[in-house]
Structure formats: C-alpha cells, structure tokens
C-alpha positions in Angstrom: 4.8 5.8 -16.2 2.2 7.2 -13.6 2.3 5.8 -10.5 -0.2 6.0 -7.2 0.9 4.8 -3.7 -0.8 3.9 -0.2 0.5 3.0 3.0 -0.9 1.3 6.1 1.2 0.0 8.9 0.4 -3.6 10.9 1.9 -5.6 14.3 3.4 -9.0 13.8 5.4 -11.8 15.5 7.2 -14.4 14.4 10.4 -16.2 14.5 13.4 -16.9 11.8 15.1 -20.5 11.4 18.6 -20.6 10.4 21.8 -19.1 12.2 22.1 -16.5 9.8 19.4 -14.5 12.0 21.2 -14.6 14.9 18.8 -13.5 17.8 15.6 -13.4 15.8 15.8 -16.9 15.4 13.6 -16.5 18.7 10.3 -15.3 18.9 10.0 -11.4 18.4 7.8 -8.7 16.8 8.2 -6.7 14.3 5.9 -3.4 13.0 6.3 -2.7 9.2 4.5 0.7 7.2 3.2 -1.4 4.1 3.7 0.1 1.1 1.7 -0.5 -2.3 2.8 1.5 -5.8 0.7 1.2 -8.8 2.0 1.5 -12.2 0.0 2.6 -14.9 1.3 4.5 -18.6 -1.2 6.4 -18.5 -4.0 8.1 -16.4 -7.8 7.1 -17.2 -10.4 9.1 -18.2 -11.2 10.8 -14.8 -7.1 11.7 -14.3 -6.0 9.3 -12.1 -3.9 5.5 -11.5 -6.3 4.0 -9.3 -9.0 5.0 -6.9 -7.0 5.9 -3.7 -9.3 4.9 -1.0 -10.4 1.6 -2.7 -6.5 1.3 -3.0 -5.7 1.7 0.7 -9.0 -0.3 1.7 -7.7 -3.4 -0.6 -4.2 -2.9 1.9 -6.3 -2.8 5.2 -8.3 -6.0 3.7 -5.1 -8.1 3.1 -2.8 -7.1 6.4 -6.1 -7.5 8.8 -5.8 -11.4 8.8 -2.1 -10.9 10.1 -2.2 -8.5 12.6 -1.4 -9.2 15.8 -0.5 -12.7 15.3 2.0 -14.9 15.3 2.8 -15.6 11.6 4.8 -18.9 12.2 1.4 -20.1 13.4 -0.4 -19.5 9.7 -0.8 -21.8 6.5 0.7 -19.0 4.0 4.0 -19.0 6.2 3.9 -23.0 6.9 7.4 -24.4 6.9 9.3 -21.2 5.2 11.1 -17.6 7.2 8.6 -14.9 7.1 11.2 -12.7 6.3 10.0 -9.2 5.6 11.1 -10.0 1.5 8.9 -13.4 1.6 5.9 -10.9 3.5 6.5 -8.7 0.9 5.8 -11.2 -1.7 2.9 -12.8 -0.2 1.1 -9.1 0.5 1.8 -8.4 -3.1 0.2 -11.8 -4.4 -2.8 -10.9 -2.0 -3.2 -7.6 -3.3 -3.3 -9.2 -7.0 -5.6 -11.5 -6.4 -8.0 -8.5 -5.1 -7.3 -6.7 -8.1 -8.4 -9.6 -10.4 -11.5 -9.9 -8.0 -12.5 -6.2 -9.1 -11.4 -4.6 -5.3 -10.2 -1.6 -7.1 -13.1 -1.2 -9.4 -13.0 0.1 -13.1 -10.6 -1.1 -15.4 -7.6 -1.5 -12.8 -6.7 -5.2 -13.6 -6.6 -4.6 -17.1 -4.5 -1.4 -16.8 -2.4 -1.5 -13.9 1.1 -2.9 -15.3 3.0 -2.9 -12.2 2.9 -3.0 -8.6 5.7 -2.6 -6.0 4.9 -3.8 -2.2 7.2 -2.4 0.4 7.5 -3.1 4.0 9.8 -0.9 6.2 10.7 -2.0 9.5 12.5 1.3 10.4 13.8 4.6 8.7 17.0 2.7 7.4 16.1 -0.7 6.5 12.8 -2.1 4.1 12.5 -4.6 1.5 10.0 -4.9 -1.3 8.6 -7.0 -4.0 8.3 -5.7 -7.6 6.9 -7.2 -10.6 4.4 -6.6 -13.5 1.2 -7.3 -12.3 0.0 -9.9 -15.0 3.0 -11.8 -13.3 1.0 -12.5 -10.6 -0.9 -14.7 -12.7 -4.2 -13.4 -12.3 -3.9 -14.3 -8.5 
C-alpha cells in the first residue's frame, strides 16, 4: 500500500464537559499539526497517490472555517466534546466529502482506499481517525 501525507497546523478554543477533563472543562485553546494520509495499492499512471498540493489545499479548505474560533460555538460540535478524537473524525468526514466533490482531481475518489486524519497537540500526545474511505459514505 502507497501512501501520501500532508500536514497543516490550525488555532482553536473550546471547552470539555464532564469531570473526567479536569481543568479543560474551562475554556482553553489548543494548536493541533493536522495530519491527512492517503492510501492507495497502487500509484496511477503519472507515479503518484494523490496530487500533493491539491491534497494540502483540500486540508487548508476544511480547517479554515475553524480557526481561531471557539468550536463550542459551531453547529458540527453542537451538544458533544470537541475532543481532538471527535475533531479528528469530523476533519476526516470533511475531507471525504471534498474528495467525492472532485477537490483532489483525477480518479482519487475512486482509488483512494484509505485515509488516516491525525491531530497532534504536542510531540507526545495525538489522536487520529482511520477508516477506508468508501466508509465515509460518499460524504
């Protein structure tokens, strides 16, 4: 399996109910370097998973609504913990829908298999969402 991955990094705040988060139950930020890895068996006809800078674009599209803000304060995070595994989820579900939109251009929603979405908060602590990308349901 061939793989291709792109990074970009955004600014958030938000806040965690439940005592299990201990002090982030209050309002706090957080800066994550997003992760996307795409899976393919094999490379396409020009050598490669997926065009990289379509690829990293596609990221920059689906963070930009998030940055900077508040995340308790938008619909997609409306009455559940933005916890980085349920951001991880919802980037990945963003990124599929793109995808399926033709973002990526060629033949990349017909051949991409997988796709992993991880966010790291710091050197020593990230979480990430995995699953084959016709999971996603065509977004």
């Amino acid at each position: 399996m061939f793989s291709v991955t792109v990074s970009d990094s955004i600014m958030i705040a938000h806040s965690l109910s439940g005592e299990i988060f201990g002090p982030a139950q209050r309002l706090h930020g957080a800066t994550y370097v997003v992760e996307i890895t795409l899976y393919r068996p094999d490379l396409d006809e020009n050598g490669i998973v997926a065009d990289i800078g379509r690829a990293g674009t596609l990221l920059g599209d689906v963070l930009a609504p998030m940055a900077y803000r508040n995340l308790d304060d938008l619909p997609d995070f409306k009455g559940r913990n933005s916890t980085t595994e349920v951001l991880a989820a919802e980037i990945f579900k963003n990124i599929a829908r793109g995808i399926f939109d033709g973002k990526m251009g060629g033949d990349a929603a017909t051949t991409i298999e997988r796709m992993r979405v991880t966010l790291r908060e710091k050197p020593d602590a990230w979480a990430a969402y995995e699953a084959p990308l016709r999971d996603a349901g065509g977004a």
